[in-house]
VEXBAMI-586355 format. One line per 10 residues: number of its first residue (from 1); for each residue z, x negated, y negated of C-alpha. Coordinates in nm, 2 decimals, padded with zeros to 4 digits. Layout:
BEGIN
NUM) Z X Y | ...
This chain:
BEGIN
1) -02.00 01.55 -03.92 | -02.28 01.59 -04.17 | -02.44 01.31 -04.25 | -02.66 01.42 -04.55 | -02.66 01.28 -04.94 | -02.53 00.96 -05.03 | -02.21 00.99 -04.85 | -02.22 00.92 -04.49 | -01.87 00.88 -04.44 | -01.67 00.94 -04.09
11) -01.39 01.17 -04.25 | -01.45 01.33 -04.59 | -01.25 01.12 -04.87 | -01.03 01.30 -05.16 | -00.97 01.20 -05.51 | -00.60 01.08 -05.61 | -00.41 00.88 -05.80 | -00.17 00.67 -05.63 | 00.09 00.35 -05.66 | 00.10 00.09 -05.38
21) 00.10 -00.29 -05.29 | -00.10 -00.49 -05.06 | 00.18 -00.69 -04.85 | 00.10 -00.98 -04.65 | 00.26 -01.34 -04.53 | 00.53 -01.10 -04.38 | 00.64 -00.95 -04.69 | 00.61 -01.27 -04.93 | 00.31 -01.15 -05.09 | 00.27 -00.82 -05.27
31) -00.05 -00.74 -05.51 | 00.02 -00.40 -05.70 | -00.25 -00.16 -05.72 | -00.38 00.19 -05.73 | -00.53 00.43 -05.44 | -00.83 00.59 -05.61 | -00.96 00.79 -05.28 | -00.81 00.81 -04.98 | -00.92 00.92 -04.57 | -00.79 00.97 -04.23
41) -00.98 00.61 -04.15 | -00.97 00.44 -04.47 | -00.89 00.40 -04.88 | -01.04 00.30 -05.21 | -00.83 00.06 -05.36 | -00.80 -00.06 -05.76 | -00.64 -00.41 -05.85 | -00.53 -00.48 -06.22 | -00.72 -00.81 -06.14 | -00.94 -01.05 -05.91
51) -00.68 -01.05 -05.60 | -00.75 -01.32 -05.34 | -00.67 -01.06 -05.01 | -00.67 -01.17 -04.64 | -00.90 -00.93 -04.44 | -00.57 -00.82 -04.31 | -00.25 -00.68 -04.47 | -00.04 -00.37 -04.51 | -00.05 -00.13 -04.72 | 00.27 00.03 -04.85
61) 00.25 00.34 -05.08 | 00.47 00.42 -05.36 | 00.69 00.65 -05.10 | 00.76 00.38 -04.88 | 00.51 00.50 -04.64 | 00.27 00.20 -04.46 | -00.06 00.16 -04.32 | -00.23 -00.16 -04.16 | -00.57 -00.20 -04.30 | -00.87 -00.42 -04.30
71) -01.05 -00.53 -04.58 | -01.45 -00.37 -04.54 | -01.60 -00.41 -04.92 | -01.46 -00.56 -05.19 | -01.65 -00.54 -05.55 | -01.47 -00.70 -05.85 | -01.10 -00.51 -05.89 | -01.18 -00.25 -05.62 | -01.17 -00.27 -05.29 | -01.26 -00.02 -04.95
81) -01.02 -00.07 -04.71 | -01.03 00.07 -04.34 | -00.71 00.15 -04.19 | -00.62 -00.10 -03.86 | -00.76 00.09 -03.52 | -00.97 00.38 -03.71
């Protein structure tokens, strides 16, 4: 891994464009939002809104697919997430 530039990042990141919710309160609570970037350890996500998150929830894409994460930075409507044991 090359840590040089701005980026320091574990895995290199890649631009997309992606539906999803944030699910918690086993499946009572769902936020929608957008994947902006996404990583073998972790995603950039985009709310339509300020969304009150737990550091903890699932994150299900728009092909059912799911991934535990953990909340890392959160700045206004987007938020880095890692995913759970990365």
């Amino acid at each position: 891994m090359a840590e040089t530039g701005p980026d320091k990042r574990r895995h290199p990141r890649r631009k997309i464009l992606r539906g999803a919710k944030a699910v918690f309160n086993n499946g009572a609570s769902l936020y929608d939002c957008q994947v902006r970037d996404w990583s073998e350890s972790g995603a950039r996500l985009v709310f339509p809104g300020l969304t009150p998150l737990p550091h903890l929830f699932t994150l299900r894409l728009s092909d059912g697919s799911e991934y535990p994460c953990e909340v890392v930075r959160a700045d206004g409507v987007v938020v880095g997430v890692r995913f759970a044991g990365s």
